[in-house]
N, C-alpha and C positions, 0 to 999 in steps of 0.2 A: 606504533609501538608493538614490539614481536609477545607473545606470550612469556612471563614470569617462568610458567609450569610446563605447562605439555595440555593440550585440550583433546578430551575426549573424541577422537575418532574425524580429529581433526589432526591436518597433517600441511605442512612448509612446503611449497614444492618450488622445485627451479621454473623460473620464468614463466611464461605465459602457458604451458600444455600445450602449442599447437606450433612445433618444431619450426619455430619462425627466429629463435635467438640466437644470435651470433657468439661464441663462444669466444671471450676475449683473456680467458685466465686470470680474471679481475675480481675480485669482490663484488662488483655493479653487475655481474652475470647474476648474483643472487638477490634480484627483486622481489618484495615482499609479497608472495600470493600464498592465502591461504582457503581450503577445499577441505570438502568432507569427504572421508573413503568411500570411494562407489561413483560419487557424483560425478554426472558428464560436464564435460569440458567444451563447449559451443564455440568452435572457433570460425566466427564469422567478422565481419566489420561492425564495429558498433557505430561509427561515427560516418550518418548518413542525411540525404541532405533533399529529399524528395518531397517531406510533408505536404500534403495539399489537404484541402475541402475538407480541413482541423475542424470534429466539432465538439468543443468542450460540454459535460453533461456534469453539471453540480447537483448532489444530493441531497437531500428527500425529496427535494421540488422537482427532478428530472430522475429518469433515468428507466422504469420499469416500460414506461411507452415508447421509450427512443429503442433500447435494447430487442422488445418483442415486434417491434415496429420493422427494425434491422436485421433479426432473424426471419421474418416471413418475408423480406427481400431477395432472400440468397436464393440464387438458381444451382449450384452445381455443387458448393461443400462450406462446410462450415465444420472450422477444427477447434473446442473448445477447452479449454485446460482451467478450470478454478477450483477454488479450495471447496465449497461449498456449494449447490447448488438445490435449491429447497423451495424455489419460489413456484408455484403451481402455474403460473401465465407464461411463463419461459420455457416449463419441460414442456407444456402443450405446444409450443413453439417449435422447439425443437421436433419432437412429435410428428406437424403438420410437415417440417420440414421436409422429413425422412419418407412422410406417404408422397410424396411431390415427385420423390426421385433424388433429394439434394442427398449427397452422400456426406453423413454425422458421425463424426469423431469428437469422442467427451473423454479427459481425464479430471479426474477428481479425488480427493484425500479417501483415505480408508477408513477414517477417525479414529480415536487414540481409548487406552481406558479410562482416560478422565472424563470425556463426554459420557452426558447423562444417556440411559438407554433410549428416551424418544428420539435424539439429535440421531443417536446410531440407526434407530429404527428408519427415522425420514431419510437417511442419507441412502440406505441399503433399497428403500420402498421406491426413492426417487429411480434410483440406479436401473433397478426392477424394470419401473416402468419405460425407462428409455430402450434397455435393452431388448421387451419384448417389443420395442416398435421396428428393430430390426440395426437400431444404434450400436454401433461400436462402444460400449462405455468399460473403460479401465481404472482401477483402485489403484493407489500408490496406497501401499505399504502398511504401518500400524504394525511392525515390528521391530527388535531391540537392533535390529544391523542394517535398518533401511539407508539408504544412501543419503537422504533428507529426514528430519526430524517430521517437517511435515512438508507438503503439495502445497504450498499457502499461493501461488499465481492466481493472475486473476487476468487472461487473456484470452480473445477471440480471433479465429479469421474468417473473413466471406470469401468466396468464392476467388481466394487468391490474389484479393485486390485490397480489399479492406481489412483494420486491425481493431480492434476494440481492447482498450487497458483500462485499469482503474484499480480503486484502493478496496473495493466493495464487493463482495461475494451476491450471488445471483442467489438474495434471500428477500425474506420482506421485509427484514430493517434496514437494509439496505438496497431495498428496491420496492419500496411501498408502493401503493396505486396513489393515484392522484389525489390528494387532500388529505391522505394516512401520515402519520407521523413517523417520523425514520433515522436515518445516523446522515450525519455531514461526512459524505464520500466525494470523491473529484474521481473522474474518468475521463476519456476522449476515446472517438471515434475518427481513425486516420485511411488516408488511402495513401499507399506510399509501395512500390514494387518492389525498393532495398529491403524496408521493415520486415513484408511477409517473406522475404527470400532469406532472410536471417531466422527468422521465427519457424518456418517451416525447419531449418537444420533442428533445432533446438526442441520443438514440436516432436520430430520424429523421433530422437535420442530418449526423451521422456515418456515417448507411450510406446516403448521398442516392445513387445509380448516375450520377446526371451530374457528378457531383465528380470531378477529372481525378484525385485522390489516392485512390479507391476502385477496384478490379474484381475483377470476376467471379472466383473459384477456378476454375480447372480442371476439369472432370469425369471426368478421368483420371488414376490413379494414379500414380506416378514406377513409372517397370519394375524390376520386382522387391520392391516396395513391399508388403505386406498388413495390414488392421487386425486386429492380436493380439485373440483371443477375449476376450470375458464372462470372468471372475473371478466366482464365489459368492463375495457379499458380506453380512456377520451380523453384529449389532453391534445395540444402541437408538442412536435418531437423541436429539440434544440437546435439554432441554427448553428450554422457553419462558420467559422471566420476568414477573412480573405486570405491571399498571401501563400510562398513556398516558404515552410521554413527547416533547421537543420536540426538533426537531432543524438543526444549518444541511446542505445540501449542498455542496460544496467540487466546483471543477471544475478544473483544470490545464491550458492555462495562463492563464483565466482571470481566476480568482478565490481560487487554494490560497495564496498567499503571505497575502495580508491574512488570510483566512480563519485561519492557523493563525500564525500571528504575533498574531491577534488573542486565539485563544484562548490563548494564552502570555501575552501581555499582561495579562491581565485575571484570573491564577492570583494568589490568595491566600493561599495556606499551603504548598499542593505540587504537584510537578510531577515525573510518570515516564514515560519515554522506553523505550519498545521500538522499535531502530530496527534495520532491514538496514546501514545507515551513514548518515553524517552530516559533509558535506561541507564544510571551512569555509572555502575561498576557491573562491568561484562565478568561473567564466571570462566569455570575452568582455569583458572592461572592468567587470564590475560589481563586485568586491571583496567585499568580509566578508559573508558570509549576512546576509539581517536576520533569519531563524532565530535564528542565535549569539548575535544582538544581542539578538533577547526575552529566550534564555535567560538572558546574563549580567545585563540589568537585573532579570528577576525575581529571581535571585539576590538583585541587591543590594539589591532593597528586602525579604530576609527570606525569600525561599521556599525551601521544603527541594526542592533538586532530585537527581533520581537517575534516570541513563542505563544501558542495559543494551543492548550492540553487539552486533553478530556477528563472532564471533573466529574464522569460518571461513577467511575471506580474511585473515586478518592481513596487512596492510603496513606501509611506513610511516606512508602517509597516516589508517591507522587507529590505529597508535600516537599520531601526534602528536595527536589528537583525547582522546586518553586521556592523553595526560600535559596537556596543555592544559586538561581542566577537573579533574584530582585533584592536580597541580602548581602548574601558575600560579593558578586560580582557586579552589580552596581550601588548598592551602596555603600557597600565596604570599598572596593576597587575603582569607585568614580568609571565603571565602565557604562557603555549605552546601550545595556541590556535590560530587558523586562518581560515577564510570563506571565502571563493569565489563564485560569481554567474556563473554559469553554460554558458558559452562560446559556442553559436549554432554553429554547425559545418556541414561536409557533411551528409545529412541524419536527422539529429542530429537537431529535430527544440525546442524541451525544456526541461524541465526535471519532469516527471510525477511520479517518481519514491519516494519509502517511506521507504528505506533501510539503513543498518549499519553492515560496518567492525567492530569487535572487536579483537585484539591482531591477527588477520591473521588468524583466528582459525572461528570466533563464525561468521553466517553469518542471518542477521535478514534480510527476503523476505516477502511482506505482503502487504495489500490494506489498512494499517493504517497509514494518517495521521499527522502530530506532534503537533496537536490542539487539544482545548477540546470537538468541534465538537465528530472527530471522537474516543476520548477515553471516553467519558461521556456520547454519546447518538447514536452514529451509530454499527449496527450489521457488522464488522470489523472480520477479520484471516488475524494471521499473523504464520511463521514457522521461530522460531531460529534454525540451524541446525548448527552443532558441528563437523567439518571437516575442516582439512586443503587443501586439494584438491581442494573441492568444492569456499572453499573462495579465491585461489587462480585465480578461472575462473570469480569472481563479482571485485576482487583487480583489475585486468587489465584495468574492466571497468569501475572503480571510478580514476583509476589515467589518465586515457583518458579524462574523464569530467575536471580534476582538471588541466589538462594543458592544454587543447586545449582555443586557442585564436581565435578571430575575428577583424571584425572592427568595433564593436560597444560595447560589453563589457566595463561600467565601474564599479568596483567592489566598491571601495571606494566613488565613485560620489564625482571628484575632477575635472572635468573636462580632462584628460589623460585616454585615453583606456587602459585597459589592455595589450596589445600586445602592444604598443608604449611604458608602460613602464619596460615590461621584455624586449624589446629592448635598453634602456638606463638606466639598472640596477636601477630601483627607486621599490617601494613597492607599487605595485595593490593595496595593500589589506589596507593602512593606508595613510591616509592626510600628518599626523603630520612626516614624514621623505621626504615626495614632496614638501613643502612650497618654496623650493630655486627653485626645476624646476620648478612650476608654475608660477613663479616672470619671470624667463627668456624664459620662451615659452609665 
């Protein structure tokens, strides 16, 4: 669905940007892409088929050992691009990397005025420290005509071989030590020669130095500022799963809407949502997600769909999302949908995560999002990969989210926790079948 209005600094373009369309004088010349002014245009293959030595890394239980593990592996370069980077075992990483000889290339966000000034401080201290080790580090932006709203990516490469994605900034709630408590992130660690030969285009365009939306970090610390010691870190890093498998790349705000509308489209039997939120009127003029709108037509033609939120932020705007598909859309609509907020557990403090089962097979890993933020104006990668293997090692960890309880979890905001009422068979997830136990509790 095209924009009502006009979106700010958001613009329609003809076909794909990368003079590949055949001019037919038709109406179908004008395929729905929309881009933010500025923002590059990556015209590589998304749809590649090399995956090997996949190794999935579920968070808080994995991830800061596998990560610092895999950077003091690199021999020759490591090109880093994430939103956030705050974790002290990782810049030391990087660090060591750069006295070795590995040649370090880091982008990262600029932060905005709504971060508090510590956040701005660690980010600028962080920066600091990398670039006196002799690191390339580049700022995206933090002003009103930036080409992206924010740098929200969350990608690595080694030595030109290997890729690193995930939903999780290189922090420590997202990258706790071993037995710290942290956010439910999904990541992978791939080797694949197509993935980094597309990512390298895409790499380069984003840390260009004559981009008026890129610069230089500082090489001086904010006063008073210092990078917190090494942590001894122990732990086995995550195994690998067998198999070649195929995959698209997804880039924001390119190309992530069709991408993941498409894969929703085209689900046959199911569909699971691990989502940070899920946003269901997009601003500036353009109305109903067309997200919402895969999901409810898939519904309708028969798919079992089942979301799982993050119940840290509870609002409204995250209530109404949950009564909206456990009310209106299956209970009202007899469809075969239901949503739960994400039940903190050991380790387990939220859910940061921006991921999607499809039919057991298709498995979406990525730092995007399910708002128009991050598909209409944030520099966002996301990786659909197409393995049953592979999806069976993120299935284990959506259906852990999906059942674990607490004692504070209310899904429906009925006053009855969740675990109170899988304890006396009533339904978490709707009002309208609790009215008799609320009467009697």
């Amino acid at each position: 669905t095209p924009p009502i209005n006009g979106l700010e600094r958001v613009v329609h373009l003809r076909g794909s940007g990368c003079n590949d369309d055949v001019d037919t004088d038709t109406a179908q010349d004008w395929r729905l892409r929309w881009t933010r002014i500025g923002a590059s245009t990556p015209c590589v293959d998304q749809h590649l088929s090399d995956l090997q030595a996949m190794r999935p890394i579920i968070g808080p239980e994995a991830g800061v050992v596998d990560l610092v593990q895999w950077i003091d592996g690199a021999t020759t370069s490591l090109q880093v691009q994430v939103y956030q980077i705050t974790e002290a075992n990782m810049v030391h990483a990087l660090i060591r990397a750069a006295e070795r000889g590995v040649e370090v290339q880091v982008v990262m966000d600029a932060g905005d005025d709504w971060w508090d000034e510590a956040a701005l401080r660690n980010v600028d201290g962080m920066a600091a420290s990398l670039s006196e080790a002799g690191i390339e580090v580049l700022l995206h932006g933090a002003e009103d005509d930036d080409a992206y709203a924010f740098m929200h990516a969350k990608i690595a490469v080694r030595d030109h071989e290997e890729v690193w994605l995930g939903s999780g900034n290189w922090k420590p709630s997202s990258a706790p030590g071993p037995g710290e408590d942290g956010n439910r992130d999904w990541s992978i660690i791939v080797e694949s020669e197509q993935l980094v030969e597309a990512l390298d285009v895409l790499l380069a365009m984003d840390r260009d130095p004559s981009s008026l939306y890129v610069r230089p970090a500082e090489a001086t610390a904010p006063v008073g500022w210092t990078l917190p010691p090494t942590r001894a870190l122990s732990g086995s890093v995550s195994s690998p799963v067998p198999g070649v498998a195929s995959r698209e790349l997804l880039t924001c705000p390119d190309d992530c809407i069709a991408g993941i509308t498409g894969l929703l489209d085209e689900a046959e039997e199911e569909i699971l949502l691990s989502l940070q939120y899920l946003e269901l009127d997009w601003t500036w003029g353009w109305g109903d997600t067309p997200l919402l709108t895969s999901i409810h037509d898939a519904a309708a033609r028969g798919v079992h769909v089942r979301v799982v939120l993050n119940g840290a932020y509870l609002d409204d705007e995250v209530q109404e999302v949950v009564d909206l598909l456990n009310e209106d859309w299956n209970a009202s609509e007899g469809l075969d949908v239901s949503a739960v907020l994400m039940s903190s557990g050991e380790g387990v403090t939220k859910l940061h995560n921006k991921g999607a089962i499809v039919d057991r097979e298709h498995v979406l890993i990525s730092s995007i999002n399910w708002g128009d933020s991050a598909m209409l104006r944030n520099r966002e990668i996301g990786l659909i990969v197409h393995d049953v293997t592979l999806a069976s090692v993120f299935l284990a960890s959506w259906q852990e989210d999906w059942d674990r309880l607490d004692d504070q979890t209310d899904t429906d905001n009925d006053g009855l926790i969740d675990a109170w009422e899988v304890l006396h068979g009533t339904d978490r997830k709707s009002t309208r079948l609790n009215s008799s136990h609320q009467i009697i509790s």
